[in-house]
C-alpha positions in Angstrom: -1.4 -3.6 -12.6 -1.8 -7.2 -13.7 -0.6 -9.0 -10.7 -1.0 -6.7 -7.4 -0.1 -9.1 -5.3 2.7 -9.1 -2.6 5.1 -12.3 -2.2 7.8 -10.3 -0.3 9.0 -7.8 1.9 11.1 -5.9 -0.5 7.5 -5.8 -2.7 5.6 -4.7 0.1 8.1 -1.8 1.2 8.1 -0.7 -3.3 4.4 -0.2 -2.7 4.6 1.9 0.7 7.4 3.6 -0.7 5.0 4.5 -4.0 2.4 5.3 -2.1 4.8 8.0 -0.1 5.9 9.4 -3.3 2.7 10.1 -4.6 1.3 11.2 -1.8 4.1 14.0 -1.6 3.4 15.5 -5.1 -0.4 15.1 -5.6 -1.4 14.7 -2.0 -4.0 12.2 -3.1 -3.8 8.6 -4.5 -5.1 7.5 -7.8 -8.2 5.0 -7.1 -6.9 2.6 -9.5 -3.6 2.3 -7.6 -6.0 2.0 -3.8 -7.9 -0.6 -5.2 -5.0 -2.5 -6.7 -3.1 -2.4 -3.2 -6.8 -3.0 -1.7 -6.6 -6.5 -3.7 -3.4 -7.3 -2.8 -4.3 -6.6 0.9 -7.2 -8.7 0.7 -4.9 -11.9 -1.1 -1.6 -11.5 0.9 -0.1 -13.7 4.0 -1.1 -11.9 7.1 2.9 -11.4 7.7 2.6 -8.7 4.6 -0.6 -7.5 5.2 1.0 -6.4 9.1 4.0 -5.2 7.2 2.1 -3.2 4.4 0.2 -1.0 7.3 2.9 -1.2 10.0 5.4 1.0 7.1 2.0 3.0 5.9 1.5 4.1 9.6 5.2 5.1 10.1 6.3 6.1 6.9 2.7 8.1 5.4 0.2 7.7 8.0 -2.5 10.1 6.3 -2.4 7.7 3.6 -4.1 5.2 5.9 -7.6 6.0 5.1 -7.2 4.4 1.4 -6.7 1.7 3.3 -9.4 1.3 6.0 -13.1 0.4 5.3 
């Protein structure tokens, strides 16, 4: 992942929805993938940072821990 980070919505809700995928068939996430979404977190507006945990938390919320350090 080159570029991890978000400039929209619609490219916050593609990761969330990845992250739910993944999380349904291996029931773990790939650390490269956390720390790319960990980067784009950290470089986001605060608008898509509230949107990237607000769809974790309703969508794949034992996927949250990645997340939180």
């Amino acid at each position: 992942m080159a570029n991890s980070d978000w400039s929209s919505v619609e490219e916050v809700d593609v990761s969330v929805k990845a992250i739910v995928t993944i999380m349904k068939r291996k029931r773990k996430l790939p650390t490269p993938l956390v720390e790319a979404y960990k980067h784009a977190l950290d470089t986001s507006t605060r608008e898509l940072t509230r949107r990237f945990y607000e769809q974790l938390t309703t969508r794949c919320p034992e996927a949250l821990d990645y997340f939180m350090d």
